[in-house]
N, C-alpha and C positions, 0 to 999 in steps of 0.2 A: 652721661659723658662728663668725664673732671676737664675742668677748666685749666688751661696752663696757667702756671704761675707769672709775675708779670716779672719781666727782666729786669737786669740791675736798672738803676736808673744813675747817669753817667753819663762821661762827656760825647760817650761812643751815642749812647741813644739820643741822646738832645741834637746831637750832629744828622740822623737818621730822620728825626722829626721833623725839624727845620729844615729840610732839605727838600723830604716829602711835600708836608705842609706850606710854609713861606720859602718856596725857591728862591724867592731876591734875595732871601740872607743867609743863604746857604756859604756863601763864603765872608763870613763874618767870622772871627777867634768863636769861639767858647769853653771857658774857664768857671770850675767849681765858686761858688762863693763861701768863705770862711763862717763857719757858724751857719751854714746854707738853710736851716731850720729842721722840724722835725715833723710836723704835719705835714710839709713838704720840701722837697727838694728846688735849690735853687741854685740856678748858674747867669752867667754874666754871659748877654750876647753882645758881640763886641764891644763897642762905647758907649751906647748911649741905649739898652736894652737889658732885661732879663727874662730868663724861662724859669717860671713855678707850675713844677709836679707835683700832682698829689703823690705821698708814701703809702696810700690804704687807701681801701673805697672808703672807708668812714668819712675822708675827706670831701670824696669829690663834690658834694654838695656848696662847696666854697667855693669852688670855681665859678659857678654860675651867678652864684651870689654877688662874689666882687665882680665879675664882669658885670651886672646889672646896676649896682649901687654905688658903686667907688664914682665911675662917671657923674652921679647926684648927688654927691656929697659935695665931693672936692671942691667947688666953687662958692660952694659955703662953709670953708673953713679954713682959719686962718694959718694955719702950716700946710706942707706937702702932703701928698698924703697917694701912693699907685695910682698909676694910670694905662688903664690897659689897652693896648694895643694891634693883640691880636689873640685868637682864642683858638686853641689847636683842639682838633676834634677826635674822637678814639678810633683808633684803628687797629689793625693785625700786628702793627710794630710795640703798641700801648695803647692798652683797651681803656683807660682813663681820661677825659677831660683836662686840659692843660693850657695855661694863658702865660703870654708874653708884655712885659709892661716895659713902659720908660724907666730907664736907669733915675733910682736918686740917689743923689752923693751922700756922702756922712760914714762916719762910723759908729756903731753901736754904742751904748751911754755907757759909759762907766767913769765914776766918783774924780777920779784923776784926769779925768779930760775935763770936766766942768770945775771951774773955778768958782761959779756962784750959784752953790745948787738950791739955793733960794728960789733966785730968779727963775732958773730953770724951771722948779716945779712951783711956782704961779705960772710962769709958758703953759705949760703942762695944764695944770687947773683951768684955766682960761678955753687951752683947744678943746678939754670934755664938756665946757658948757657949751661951747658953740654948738660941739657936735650933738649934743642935748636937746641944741632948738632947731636944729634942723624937721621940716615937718616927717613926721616918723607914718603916716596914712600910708597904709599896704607894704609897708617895710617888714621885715621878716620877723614874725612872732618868734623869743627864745625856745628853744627846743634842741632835738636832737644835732642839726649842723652846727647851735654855738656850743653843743657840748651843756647844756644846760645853763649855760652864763646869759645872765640876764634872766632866771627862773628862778623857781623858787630850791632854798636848799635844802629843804625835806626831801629832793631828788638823792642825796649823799648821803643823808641822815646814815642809813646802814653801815655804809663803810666807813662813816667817820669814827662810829662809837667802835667799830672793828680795830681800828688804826688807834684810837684811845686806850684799849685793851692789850694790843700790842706792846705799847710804849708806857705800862704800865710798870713804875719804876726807874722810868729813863727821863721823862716829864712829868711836871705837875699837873696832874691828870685832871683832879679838881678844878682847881683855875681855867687850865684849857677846854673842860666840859662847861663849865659856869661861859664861858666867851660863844661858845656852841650855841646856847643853851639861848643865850640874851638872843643871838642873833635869829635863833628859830622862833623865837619871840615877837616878831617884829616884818611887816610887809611891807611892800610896794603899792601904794595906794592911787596912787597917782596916775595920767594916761601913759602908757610905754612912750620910752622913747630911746632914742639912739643909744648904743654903746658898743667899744668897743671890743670889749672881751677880752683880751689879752694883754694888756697896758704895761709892758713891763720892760727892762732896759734892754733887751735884744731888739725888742721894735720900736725904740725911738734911738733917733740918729741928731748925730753932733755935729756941726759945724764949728768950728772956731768958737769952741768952749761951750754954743746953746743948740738949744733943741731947734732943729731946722725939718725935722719931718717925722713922719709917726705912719709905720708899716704894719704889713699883714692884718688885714681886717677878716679874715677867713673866720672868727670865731662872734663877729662884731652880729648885729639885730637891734630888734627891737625888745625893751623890757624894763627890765629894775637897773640902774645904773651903778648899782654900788660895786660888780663887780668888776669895775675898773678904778677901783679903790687903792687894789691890794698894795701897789706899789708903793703904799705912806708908811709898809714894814719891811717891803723885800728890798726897796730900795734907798730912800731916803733915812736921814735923820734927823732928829726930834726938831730943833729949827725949822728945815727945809720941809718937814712933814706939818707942822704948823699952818707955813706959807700957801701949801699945798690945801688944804684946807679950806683955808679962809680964802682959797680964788675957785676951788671948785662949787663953793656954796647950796651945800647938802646937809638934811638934817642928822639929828643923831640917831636915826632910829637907822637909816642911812649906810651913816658911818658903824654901826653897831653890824648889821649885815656884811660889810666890807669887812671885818673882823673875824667874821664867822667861812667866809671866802678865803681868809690871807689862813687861816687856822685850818681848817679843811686841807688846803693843800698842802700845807706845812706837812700836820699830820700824817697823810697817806704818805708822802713822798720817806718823811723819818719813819715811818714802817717796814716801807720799802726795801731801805737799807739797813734795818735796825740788824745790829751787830756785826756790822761791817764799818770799815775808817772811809767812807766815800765822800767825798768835798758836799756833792748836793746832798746826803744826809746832814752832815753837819750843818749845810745852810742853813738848812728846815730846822733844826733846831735852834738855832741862834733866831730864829723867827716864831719860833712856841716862844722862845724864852721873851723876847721883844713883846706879846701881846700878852702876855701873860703873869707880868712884873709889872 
């Protein structure tokens, strides 16, 4: 027997679920959120609230996740960071798993709203240690729900040298193999420990010019940390990439794997798009060319 497909996901069904599920806040607004993500969907429940849907089962295995560990974290660390509040269960309306958290304020990081992206990324550097020593015992080994973040990247190997082949002609293949290459060179030696997985300017949030909070841990476990690196190329510059550095305090074999991470994605993404004028092609490339000069 085929499975129905699962419904849009929208204001209409979030209103269905919540109504369902939490009837106290059935008469609460709900409003899409701008950039609502892509693993999942997000909307605003009235003020002080939000609902995350998974987009795919691939997801749902984060549901469970952050409802179990966001609660152990957070009070060992020193920005914001979800808090979830209620956990909506699958049914006839959305056969997925789905959690409700506290609203955090900020807006998404971008270069223009931070006046000292120094500071910022020491902020930055300083939260992934913390979250570093948080004690990491039966915390989720890397695997399939971080998406392989925080494992090892002989998992890509394939597809990178695919995505190399591609953009053979468009990028400096050599170079960006040679960065490949060092990083497939090199382990995680050490005991797992926390990370986030996703570290990039969509999930950290501004306040009055700094980093006031750091979201979506859906990809986050335990493991090799360097893949909350990447951001010293997608986002930063050479200064504030510096700064960054020298407060996350990680070796170079480390920082050579975070290269090989920031390249990787670069990679597939300029594949992706290769021979199209698409803004996130061009990012990825402007980020081959950043590790690779």
């Amino acid at each position: 027997m085929t499975s129905l497909p699962e419904p849009e996901i929208d204001t209409a069904l979030v209103a269905r679920l919540v109504a369902e599920q939490f009837p106290e806040w059935a008469h609460l607004p709900i409003t899409p959120v701008e950039h609502g993500g892509w693993d999942n969907r997000t909307f605003h429940l009235g003020d002080a609230m939000s609902v995350r849907l998974p987009s795919a089962d691939g997801y749902v295995p984060q549901v469970e996740k952050e409802q179990r560990w966001l609660p152990v974290l957070a009070p060992q660390l020193p920005l914001p960071i979800p808090n979830p509040v209620g956990l909506g269960h699958p049914s006839p309306t959305f056969s997925r798993p789905w959690s409700v958290y506290g609203w955090l304020g900020g807006t998404a990081a971008t270069r223009a709203d931070i006046p000292d992206l120094r500071g910022f990324a020491a902020t930055l550097g300083r939260f992934l240690v913390a979250l570093r020593g948080v004690d990491a015992t039966d915390g989720p080994l890397a695997g399939d729900h971080s998406f392989q973040r925080g494992g090892s990247l002989d998992f890509y190997d394939e597809e990178t040298r695919r995505a190399l082949e591609t953009l053979n002609g468009v990028v400096d293949v050599s170079a960006a193999t040679a960065v490949w290459d060092a990083a497939l060179a090199t382990t995680w030696t050490l005991a797992p420990v926390w990370f986030h997985g996703d570290i990039s300017d969509g999930n950290l949030l501004v306040q009055g010019g700094r980093l006031s909070a750091v979201i979506d841990f859906g990809t986050s476990g335990v493991g090799d940390p360097a893949c909350d690196l990447v951001i010293a190329w997608t986002f930063f510059d050479e200064p504030s990439r510096a700064a960054f550095r020298d407060a996350v305090e990680l070796d170079d074999d480390t920082w050579s794997r975070a290269r090989g991470w920031a390249i990787w994605k670069a990679l597939i993404v300029a594949a992706g798009f290769a021979g199209t004028n698409s803004p996130g092609g061009g990012r990825a490339l402007r980020v081959i060319s950043e590790l690779t000069t």
